[in-house]
N, C-alpha and C positions, 0 to 999 in steps of 0.2 A: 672106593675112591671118592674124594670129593673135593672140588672144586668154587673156590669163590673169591669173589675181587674187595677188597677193603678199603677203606680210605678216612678219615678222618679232620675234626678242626676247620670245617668248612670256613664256619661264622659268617652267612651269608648276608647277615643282617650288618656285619662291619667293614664290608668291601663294595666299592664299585660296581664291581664283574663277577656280581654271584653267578648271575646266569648262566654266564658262559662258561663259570666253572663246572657246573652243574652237567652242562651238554656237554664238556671234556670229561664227566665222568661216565655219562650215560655212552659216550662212543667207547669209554675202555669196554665198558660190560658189554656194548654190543659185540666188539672184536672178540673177547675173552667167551662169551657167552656161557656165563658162571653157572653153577648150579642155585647160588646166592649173591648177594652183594651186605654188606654189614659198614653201617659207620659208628665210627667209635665214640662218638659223643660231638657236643659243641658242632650239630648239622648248622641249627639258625634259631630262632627267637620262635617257640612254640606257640603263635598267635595263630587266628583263624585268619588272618590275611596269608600265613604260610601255609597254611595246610594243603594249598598243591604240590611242595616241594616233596615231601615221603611220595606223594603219589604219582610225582612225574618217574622216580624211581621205582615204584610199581605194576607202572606204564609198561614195561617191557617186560610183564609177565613173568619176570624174576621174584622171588621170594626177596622182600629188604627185613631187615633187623637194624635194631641201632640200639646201642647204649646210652642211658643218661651222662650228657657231659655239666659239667659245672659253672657255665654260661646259660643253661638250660632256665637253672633252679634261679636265676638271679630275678626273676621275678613272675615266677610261675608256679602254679600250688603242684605238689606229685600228682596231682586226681589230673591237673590241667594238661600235665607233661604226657604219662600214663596216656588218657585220650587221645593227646594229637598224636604219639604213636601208634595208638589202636593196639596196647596192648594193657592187660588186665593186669598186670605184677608190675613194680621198678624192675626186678629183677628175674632170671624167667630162664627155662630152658628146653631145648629144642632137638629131637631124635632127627636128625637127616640123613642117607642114605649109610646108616649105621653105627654115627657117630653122634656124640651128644654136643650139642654147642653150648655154653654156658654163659647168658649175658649177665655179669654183675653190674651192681648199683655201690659204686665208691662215694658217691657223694652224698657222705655224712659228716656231721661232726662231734664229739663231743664235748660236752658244754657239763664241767662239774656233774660228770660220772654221768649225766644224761646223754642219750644218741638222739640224734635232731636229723632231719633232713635238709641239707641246705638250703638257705631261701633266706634273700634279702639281704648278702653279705654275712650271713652269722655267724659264718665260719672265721670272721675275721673280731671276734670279740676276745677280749683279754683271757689269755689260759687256754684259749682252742684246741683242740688236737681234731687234726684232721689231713689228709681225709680217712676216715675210717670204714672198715665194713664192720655193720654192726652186729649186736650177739646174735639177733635173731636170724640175719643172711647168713652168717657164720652156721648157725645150726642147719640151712635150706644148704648151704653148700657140702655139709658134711653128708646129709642124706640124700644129694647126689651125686655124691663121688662113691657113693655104695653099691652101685649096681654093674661096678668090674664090665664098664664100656673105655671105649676110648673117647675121651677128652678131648675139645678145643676150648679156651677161656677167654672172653671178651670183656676189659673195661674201659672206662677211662683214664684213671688213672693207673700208674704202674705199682708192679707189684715185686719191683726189687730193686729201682731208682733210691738211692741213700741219699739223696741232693734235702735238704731242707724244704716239708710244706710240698715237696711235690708225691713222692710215690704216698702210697698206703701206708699208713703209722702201724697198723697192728699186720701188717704185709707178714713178717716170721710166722706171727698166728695161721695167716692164709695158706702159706708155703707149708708148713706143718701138713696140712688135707691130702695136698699131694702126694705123699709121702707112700711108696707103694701102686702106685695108680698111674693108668696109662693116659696122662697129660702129655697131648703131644704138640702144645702147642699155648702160649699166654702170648697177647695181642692186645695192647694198649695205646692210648692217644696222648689228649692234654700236653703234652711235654715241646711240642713243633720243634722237635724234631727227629732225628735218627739212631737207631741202639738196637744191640741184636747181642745178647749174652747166653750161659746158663747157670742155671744154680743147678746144682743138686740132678744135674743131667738134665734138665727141662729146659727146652729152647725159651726164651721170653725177650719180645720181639716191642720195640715202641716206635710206631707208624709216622712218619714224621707228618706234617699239614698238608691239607689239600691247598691250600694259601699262603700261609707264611710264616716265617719264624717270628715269634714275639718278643722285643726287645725296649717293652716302656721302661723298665725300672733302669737298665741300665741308660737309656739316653735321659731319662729323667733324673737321673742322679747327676749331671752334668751340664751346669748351664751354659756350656760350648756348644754341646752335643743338643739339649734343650732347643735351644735358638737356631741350631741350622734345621734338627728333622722333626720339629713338633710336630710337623706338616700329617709324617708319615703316623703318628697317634700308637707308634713302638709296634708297628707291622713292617716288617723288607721282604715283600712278598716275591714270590715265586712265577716264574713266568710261564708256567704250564700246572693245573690242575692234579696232583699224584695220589697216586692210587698201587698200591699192590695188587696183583695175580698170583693167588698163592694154590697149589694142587697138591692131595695129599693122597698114600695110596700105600700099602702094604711094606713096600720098597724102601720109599723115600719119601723126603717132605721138599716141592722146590716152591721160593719164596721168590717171584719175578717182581723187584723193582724197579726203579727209572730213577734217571739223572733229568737235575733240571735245572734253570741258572737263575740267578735275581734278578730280578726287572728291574732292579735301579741301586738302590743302595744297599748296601753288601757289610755284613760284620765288619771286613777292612777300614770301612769307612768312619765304624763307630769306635775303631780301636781293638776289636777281637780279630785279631790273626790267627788264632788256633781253632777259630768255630768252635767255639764250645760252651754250649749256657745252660743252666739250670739240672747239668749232668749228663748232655748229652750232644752228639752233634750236632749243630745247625748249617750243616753242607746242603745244598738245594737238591738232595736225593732221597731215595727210599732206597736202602742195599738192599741188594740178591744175597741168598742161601742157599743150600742145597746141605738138606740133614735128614741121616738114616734114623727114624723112628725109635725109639727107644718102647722096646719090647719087656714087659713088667712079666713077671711071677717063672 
């Protein structure tokens, strides 16, 4: 069995009320008292002024992990990011009470057949494809899916969102690996918001924000919308810190999220009544599941 709490998109460095989102995560863990806690990317600005923030989640003697997000790399070297995680790989994996965790590194790009690590906006140059896993993670992920364990997969971005510029470009290549392999589970961020599908019988799960849904291009597309919510800088944040409890175990997999409401202005507001952007819900929840393990060979 194993047990751990996730959460995602903090972006502590572009709110108010990091902190106290921060202690609404550290009280889920205390309640849940996980085996682990994992954030999915985009924690906060990897400077040495933050470098208490991983460690105030450390603090409770729980094992943390965290995925590179692509907030991360906007202006920090991988050796910078890498360090203030304290860990040795972008990418990396982990035997926990008999299951292997898998953190990828989605953020890539390529740049005329080159693979670059993000940094500096470059993903945003003419001809980009991104975001990629590149050949050589490609090849580290193949020679871990070789050892006929059971599978959890952590990134940031998704790996079966079809929305433009958001999931993994070469995502089919990825899904390919699976193929045979007892993947019991893919867990994604970046998207703020909510999705829970399968492919190919693999649950794959996108965490919605510990913060808020992000909404610049559409109010910025709009000089009505411009002029009333510049204010909000395309965040309509959330009025509780979310987090999933997710426990997994021979039987079943159950996936405990939470409801939670906008603090202030609300999709309605901006025009979106069906809550839906960039592929996926932006309802102020994380959904529950409850899915039987799909048992390989």
């Amino acid at each position: 069995m194993i047990r751990f709490l996730v959460f995602t998109d903090l972006h502590y460095d572009d709110v108010t009320d990091g902190d106290s989102r921060i202690e609404e995560l550290l009280n889920a863990a205390k309640r849940h008292d996980p085996d682990f806690i994992v954030s999915l990317g985009d924690l906060c600005t990897p400077s040495k002024e933050n470098a208490i923030i991983p460690e105030r989640f450390r603090s409770l003697g729980i094992p943390f992990f965290s995925v590179i997000g692509n907030h991360e790399t906007a202006r920090y070297t991988l050796s910078e990011i890498t360090d203030f995680y304290s860990v040795k790989d972008p990418y990396y994996s982990v035997v926990f009470n008999g299951y292997k965790l898998l953190f990828l590194n989605t953020c890539y790009v390529n740049l005329d057949g080159q693979e670059e690590i993000f940094y500096k906006d470059n993903f945003r140059s003419e001809g980009a494809l991104y975001p990629v896993l590149p050949a050589e993670e490609i090849r580290w992920l193949k020679r871990e899916l070789s050892d006929d364990m059971k599978y959890i997969v952590f990134s940031h971005h998704s790996l079966v969102n079809d929305f433009p510029k958001r999931g993994v470009y070469n995502r089919e290549e990825v899904r390919k690996l699976f193929a045979g392999k007892q993947v019991l589970l893919c867990l994604n961020g970046h998207d703020h918001g909510d999705a829970f599908s399968f492919t190919d019988k693999i649950p794959y799960m996108t965490v919605n924000s510990a913060n808020y849904a992000w909404l610049g291009t559409r109010i910025a597309s709009s000089p009505e919308l411009q002029e009333k919510y510049s204010y909000l800088h395309g965040m309509l944040q959330y009025k509780q810190a979310m987090s999933a409890y997710i426990k997994i175990d021979d039987s079943e997999m159950r996936i405990c999220g939470m409801d939670s409401e906008y603090l202030s202005v609300t999709p309605d507001d901006i025009g979106l009544p069906e809550y839906r952007w960039n592929g996926v819900s932006i309802r102020p929840r994380i959904s529950s599941h409850s899915v039987v393990p799909l048992r390989r060979g």
